[in-house]
C-alpha positions as CSV (number, residue, x, y, z in Angstrom):
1,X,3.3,0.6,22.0
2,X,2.4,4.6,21.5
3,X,3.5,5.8,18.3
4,X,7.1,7.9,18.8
5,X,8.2,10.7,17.3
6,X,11.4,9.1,16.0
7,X,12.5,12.7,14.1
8,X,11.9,15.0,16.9
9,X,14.0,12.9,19.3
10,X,16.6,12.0,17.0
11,X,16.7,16.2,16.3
12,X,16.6,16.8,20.2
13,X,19.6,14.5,21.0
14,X,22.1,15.2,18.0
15,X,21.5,19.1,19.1
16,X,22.1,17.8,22.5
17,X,25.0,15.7,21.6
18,X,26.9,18.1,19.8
19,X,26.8,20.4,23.0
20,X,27.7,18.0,25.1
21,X,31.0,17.0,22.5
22,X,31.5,20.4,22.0
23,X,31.4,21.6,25.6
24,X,32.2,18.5,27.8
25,X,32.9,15.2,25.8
26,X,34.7,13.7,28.8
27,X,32.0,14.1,31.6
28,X,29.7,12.0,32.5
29,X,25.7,13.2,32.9
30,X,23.3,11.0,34.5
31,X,25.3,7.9,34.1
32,X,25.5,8.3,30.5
33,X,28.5,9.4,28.5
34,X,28.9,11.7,25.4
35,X,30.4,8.2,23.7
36,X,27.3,6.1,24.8
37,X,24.9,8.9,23.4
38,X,26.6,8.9,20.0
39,X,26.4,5.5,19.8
40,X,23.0,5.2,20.4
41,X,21.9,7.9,17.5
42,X,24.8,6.2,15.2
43,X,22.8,2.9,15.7
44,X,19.6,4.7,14.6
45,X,20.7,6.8,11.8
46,X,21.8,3.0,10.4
47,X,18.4,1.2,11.0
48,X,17.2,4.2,9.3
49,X,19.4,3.8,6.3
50,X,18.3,0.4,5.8
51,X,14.5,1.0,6.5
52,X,15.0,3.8,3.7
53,X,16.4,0.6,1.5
54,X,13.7,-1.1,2.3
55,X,10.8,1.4,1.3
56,X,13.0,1.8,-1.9
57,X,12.7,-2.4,-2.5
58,X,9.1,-2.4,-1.1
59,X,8.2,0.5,-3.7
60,X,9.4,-1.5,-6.5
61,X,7.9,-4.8,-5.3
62,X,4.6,-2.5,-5.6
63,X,5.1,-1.2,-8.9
64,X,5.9,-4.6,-10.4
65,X,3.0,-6.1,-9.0
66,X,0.8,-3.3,-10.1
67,X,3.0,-3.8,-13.6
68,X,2.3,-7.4,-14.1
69,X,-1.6,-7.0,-12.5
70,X,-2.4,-4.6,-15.9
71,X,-0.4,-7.2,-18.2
72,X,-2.9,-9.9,-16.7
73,X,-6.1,-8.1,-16.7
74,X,-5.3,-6.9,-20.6
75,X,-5.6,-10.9,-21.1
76,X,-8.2,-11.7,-18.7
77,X,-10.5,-9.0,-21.3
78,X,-8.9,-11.1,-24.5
79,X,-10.2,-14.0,-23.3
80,X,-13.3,-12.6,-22.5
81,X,-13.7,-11.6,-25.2
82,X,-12.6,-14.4,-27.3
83,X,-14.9,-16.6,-25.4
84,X,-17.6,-14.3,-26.5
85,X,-17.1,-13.7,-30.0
86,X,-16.7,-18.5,-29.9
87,X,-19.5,-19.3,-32.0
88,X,-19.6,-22.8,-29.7
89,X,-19.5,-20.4,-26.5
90,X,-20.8,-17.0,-26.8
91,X,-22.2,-15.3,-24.5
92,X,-25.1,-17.3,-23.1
93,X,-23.2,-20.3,-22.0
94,X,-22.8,-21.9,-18.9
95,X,-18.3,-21.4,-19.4
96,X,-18.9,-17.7,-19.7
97,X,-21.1,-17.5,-16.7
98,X,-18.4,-19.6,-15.1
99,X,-16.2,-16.8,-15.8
100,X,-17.6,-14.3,-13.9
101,X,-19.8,-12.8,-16.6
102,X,-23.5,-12.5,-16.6
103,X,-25.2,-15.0,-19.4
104,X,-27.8,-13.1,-21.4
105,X,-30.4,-15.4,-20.0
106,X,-29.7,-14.6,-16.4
107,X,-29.6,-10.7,-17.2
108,X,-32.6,-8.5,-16.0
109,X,-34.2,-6.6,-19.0
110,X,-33.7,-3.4,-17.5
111,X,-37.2,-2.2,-17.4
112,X,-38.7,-0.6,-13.8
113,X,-41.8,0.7,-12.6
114,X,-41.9,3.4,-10.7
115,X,-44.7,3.2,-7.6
116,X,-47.5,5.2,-7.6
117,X,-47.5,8.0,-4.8
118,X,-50.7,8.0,-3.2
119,X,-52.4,11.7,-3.5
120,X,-52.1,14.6,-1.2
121,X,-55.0,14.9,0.4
């Protein structure tokens, strides 16, 4: 389905509708009456009042997440740390590899070479 401008129609059709009230509530246009019309953008300003409620719950679903997410990675680092500063763990063995951490005997020292460039000739 294209994406629809739900504002500018909803703009377009209460100016429209409160013409049509003002000026002729009791005729009928196109097989459509001023009632029917009202009803129609009633119906949407309520789905939009409850779609505002839900951002609002949605937002606050987010934030706890996001809340608890920095509680659990403040702990995940304890432990990481705790299992590091084990002197029966530390930080060459196997359970802190497990972990996600990188053992000191699987780490690369570090050191590069850089390639000679051949010369210019």
């Amino acid at each position: 389905m294209a994406k629809v401008n739900v504002k500018e129609i909803m703009d377009k059709s209460t100016e429209m509708n409160d013409a049509w009230f003002e000026g002729a509530q009791t005729v009928e246009f196109g097989g459509v009456t001023q009632t029917e019309m009202n009803d129609d953008i009633k119906d949407i300003e309520k789905d939009k009042a409850e779609e505002s409620e839900l951002k609002a719950k949605l937002k606050m679903v987010q934030d706890s997440i996001e809340t608890k997410a920095v509680k659990l990675n403040g702990k995940r680092i304890r432990v990481g740390n705790g299992v590091r500063s084990n002197p029966d763990y530390g930080t060459d063995s196997p359970l802190y590899g497990a972990m996600g951490f990188v053992r000191d005997s699987d780490r690369a020292s570090g050191l590069t070479r850089k390639a000679k460039k051949p010369a210019a000739r």
